[in-house]
RONU-659714 format. One record per atom (N, C-alpha, C): residue in one letter; residue number from 1; atom name; y, x, z. Coordinates in Angstrom, 1 decimal. Layout:
BEGIN
resn = a	resi = NUM	name = CA	Y = Y	X = X	Z = Z
...
***
This chain:
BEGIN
resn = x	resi = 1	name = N	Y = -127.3	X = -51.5	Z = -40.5
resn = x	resi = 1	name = CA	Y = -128.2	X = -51.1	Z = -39.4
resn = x	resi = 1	name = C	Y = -129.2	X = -50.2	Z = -40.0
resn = x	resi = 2	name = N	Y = -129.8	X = -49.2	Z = -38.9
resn = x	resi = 2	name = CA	Y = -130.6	X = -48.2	Z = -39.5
resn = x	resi = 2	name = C	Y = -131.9	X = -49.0	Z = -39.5
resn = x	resi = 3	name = N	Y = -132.8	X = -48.3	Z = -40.7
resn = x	resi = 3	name = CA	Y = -134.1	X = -48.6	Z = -40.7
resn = x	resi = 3	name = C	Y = -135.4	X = -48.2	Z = -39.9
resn = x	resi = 4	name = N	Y = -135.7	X = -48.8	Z = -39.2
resn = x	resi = 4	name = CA	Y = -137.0	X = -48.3	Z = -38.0
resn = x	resi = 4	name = C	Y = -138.1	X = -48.0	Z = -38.5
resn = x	resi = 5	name = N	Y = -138.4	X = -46.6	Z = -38.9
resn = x	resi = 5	name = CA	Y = -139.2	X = -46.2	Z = -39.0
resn = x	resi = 5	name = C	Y = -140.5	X = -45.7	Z = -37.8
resn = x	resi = 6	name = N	Y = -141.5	X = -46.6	Z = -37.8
resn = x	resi = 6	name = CA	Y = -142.8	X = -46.8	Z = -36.8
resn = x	resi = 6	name = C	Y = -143.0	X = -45.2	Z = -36.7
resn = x	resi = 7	name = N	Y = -143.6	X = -44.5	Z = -37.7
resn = x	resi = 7	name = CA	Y = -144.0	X = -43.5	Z = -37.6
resn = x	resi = 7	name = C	Y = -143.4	X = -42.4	Z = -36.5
resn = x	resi = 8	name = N	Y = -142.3	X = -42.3	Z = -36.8
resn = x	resi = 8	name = CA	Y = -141.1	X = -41.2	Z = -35.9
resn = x	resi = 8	name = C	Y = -140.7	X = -41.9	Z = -34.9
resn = x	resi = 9	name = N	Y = -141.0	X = -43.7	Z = -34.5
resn = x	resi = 9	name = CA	Y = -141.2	X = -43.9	Z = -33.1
resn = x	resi = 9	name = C	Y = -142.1	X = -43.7	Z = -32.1
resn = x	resi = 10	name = N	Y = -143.2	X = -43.5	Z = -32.8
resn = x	resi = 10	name = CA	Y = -144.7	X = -42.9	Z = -32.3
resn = x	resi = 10	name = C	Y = -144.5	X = -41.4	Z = -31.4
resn = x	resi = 11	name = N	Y = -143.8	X = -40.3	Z = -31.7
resn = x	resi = 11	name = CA	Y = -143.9	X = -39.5	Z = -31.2
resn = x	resi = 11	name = C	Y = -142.4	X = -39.4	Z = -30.5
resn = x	resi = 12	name = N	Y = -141.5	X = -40.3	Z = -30.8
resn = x	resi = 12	name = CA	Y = -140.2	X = -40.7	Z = -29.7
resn = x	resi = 12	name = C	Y = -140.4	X = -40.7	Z = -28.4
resn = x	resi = 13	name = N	Y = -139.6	X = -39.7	Z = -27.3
resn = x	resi = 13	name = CA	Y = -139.4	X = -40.2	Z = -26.0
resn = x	resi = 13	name = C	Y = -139.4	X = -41.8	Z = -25.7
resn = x	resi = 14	name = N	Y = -140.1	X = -41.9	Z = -24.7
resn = x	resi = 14	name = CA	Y = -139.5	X = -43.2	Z = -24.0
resn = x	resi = 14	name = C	Y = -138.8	X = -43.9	Z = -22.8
resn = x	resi = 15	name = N	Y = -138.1	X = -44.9	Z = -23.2
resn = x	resi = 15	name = CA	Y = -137.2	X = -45.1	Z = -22.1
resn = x	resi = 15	name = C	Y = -138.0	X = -46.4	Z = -21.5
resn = x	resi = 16	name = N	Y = -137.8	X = -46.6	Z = -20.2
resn = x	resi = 16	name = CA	Y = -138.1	X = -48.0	Z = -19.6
resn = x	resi = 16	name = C	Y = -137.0	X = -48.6	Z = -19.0
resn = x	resi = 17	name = N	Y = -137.0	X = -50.2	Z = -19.6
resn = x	resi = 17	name = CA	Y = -135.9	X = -50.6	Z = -19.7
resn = x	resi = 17	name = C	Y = -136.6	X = -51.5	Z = -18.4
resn = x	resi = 18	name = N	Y = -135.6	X = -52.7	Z = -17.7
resn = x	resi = 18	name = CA	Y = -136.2	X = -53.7	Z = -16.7
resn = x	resi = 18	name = C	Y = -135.6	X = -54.9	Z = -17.5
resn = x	resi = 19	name = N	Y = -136.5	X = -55.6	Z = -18.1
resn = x	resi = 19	name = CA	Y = -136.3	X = -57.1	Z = -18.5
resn = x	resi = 19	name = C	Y = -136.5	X = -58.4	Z = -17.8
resn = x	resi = 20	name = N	Y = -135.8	X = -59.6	Z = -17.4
resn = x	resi = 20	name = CA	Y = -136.2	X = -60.4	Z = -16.9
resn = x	resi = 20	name = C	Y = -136.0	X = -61.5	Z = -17.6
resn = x	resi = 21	name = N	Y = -137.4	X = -62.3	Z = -17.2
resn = x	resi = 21	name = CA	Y = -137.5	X = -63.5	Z = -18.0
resn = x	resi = 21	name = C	Y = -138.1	X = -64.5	Z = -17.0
resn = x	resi = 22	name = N	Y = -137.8	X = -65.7	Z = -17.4
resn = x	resi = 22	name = CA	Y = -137.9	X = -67.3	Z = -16.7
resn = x	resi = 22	name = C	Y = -139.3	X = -66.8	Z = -16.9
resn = x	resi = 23	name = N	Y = -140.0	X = -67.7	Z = -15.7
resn = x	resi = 23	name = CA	Y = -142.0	X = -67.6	Z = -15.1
resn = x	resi = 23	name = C	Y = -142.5	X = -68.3	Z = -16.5
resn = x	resi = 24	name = N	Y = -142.2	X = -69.4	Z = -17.2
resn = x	resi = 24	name = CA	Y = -142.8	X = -69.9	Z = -17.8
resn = x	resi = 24	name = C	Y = -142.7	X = -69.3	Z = -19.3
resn = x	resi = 25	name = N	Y = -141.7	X = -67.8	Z = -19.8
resn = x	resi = 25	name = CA	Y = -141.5	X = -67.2	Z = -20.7
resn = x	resi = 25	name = C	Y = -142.7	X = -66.2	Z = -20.3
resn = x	resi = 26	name = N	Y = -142.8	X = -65.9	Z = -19.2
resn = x	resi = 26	name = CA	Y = -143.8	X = -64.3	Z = -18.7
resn = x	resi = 26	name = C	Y = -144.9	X = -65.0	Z = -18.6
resn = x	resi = 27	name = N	Y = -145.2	X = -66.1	Z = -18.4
resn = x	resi = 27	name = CA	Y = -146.2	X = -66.7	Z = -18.6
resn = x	resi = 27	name = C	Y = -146.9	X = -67.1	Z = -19.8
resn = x	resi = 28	name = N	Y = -146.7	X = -67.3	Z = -21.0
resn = x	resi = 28	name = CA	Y = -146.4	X = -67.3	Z = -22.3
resn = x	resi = 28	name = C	Y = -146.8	X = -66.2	Z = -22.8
resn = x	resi = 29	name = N	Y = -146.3	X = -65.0	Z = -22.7
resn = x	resi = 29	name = CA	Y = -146.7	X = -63.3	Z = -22.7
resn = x	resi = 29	name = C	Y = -147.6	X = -63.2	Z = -22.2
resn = x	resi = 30	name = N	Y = -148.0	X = -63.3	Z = -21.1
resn = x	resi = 30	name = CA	Y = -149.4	X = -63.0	Z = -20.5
resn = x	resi = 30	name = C	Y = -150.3	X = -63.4	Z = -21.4
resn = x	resi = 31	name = N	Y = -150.1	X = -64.7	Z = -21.6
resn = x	resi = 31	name = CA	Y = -151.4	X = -65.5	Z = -22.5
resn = x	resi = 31	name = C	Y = -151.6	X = -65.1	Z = -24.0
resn = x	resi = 32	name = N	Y = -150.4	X = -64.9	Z = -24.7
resn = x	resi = 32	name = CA	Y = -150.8	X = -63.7	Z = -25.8
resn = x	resi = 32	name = C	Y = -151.0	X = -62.7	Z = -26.0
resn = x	resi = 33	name = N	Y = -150.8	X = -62.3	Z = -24.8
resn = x	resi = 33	name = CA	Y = -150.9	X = -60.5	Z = -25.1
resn = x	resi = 33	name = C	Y = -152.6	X = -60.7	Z = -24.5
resn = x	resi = 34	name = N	Y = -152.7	X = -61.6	Z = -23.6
resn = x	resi = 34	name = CA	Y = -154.5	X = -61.3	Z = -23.2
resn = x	resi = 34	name = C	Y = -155.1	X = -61.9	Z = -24.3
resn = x	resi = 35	name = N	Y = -154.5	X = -63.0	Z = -25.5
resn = x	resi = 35	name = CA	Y = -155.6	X = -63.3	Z = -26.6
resn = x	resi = 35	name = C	Y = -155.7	X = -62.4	Z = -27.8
resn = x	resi = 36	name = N	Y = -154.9	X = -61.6	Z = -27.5
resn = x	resi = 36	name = CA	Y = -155.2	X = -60.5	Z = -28.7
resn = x	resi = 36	name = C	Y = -155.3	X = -59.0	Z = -27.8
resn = x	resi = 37	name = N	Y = -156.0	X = -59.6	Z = -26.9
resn = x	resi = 37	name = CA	Y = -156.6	X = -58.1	Z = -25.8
resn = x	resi = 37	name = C	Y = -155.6	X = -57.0	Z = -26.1
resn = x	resi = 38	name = N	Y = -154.8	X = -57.0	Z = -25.5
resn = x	resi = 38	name = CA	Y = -153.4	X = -55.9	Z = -25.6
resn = x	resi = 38	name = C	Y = -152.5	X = -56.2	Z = -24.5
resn = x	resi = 39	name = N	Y = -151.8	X = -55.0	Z = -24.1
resn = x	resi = 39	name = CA	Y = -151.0	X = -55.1	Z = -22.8
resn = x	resi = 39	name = C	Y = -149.7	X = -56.1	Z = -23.3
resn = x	resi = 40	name = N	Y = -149.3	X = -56.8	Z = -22.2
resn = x	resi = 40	name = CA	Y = -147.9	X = -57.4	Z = -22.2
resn = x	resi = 40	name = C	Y = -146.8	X = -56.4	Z = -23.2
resn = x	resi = 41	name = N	Y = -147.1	X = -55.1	Z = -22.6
resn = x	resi = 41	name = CA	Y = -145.5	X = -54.0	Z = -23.2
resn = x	resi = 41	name = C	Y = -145.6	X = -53.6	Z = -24.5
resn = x	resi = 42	name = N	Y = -147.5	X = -53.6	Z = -24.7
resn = x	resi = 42	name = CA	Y = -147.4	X = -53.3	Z = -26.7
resn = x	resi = 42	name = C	Y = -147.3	X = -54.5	Z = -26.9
resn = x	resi = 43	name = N	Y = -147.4	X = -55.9	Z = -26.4
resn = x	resi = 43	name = CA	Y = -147.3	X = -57.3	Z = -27.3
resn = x	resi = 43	name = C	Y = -145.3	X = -57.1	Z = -27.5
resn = x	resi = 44	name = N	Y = -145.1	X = -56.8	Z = -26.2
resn = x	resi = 44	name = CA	Y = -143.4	X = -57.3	Z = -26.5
resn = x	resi = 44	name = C	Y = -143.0	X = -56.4	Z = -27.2
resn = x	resi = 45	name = N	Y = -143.5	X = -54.7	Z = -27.8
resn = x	resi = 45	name = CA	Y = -142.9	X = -54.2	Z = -28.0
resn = x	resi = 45	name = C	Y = -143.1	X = -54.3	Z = -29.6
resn = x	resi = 46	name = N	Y = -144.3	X = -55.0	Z = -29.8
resn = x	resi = 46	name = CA	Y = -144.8	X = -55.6	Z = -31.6
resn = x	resi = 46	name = C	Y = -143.2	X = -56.3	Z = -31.7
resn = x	resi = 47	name = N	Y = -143.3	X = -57.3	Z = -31.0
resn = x	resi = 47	name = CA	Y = -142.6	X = -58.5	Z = -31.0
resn = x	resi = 47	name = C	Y = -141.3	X = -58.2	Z = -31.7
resn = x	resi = 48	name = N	Y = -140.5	X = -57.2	Z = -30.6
resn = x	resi = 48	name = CA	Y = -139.0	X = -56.5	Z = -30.3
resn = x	resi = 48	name = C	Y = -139.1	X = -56.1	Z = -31.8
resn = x	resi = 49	name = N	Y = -140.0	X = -55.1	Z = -32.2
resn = x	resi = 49	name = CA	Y = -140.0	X = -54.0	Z = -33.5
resn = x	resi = 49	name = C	Y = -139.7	X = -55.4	Z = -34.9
resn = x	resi = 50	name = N	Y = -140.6	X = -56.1	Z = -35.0
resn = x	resi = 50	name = CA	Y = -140.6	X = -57.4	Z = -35.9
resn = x	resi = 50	name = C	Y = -139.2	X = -57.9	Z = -36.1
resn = x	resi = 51	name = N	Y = -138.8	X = -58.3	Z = -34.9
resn = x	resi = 51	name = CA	Y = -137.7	X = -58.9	Z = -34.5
resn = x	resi = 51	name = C	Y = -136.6	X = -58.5	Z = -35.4
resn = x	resi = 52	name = N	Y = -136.7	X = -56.8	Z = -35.1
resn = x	resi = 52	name = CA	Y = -136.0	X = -55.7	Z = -35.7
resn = x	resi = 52	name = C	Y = -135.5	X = -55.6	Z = -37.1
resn = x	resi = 53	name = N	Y = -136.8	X = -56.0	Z = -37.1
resn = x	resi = 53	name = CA	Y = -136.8	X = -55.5	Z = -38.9
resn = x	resi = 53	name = C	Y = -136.8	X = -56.7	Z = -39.8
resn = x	resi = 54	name = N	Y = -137.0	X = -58.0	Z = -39.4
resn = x	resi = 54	name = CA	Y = -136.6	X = -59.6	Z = -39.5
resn = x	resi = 54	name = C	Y = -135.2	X = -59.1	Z = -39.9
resn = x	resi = 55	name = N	Y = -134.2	X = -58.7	Z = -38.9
resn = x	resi = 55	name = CA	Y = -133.1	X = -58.3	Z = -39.0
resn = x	resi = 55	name = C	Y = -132.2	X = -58.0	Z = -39.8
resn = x	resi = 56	name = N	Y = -133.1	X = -56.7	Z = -40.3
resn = x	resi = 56	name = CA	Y = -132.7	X = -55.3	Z = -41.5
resn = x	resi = 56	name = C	Y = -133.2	X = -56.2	Z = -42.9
resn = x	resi = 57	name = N	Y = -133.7	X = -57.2	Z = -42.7
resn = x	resi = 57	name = CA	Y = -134.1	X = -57.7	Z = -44.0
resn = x	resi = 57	name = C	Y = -133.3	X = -58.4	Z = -45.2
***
């Protein structure tokens, strides 16, 4: 698997994808992403990137 490099994702087009999740998973997100004052889409998209690279590890 290729290595994700942050930097050259920064200036990457973006796509918007439609995710759906059970109320008490989006509910969950809400409450993290407001305790570290950040939108839901940069919390999921930390999350997704982490996840990522968990991965490649």
């Amino acid at each position: 698997m290729q290595e994700i490099d942050l930097d050259l994702l920064r200036n990457e087009r973006t796509v918007t994808i439609g995710t759906v999740f059970p109320e008490s998973m989006a509910t969950a997100i809400e409450e993290r992403a407001k305790s570290e004052l950040i939108s839901r889409s940069s919390w999921l998209r930390r999350v997704v990137l982490a996840e990522l690279q968990r991965a490649n590890a």
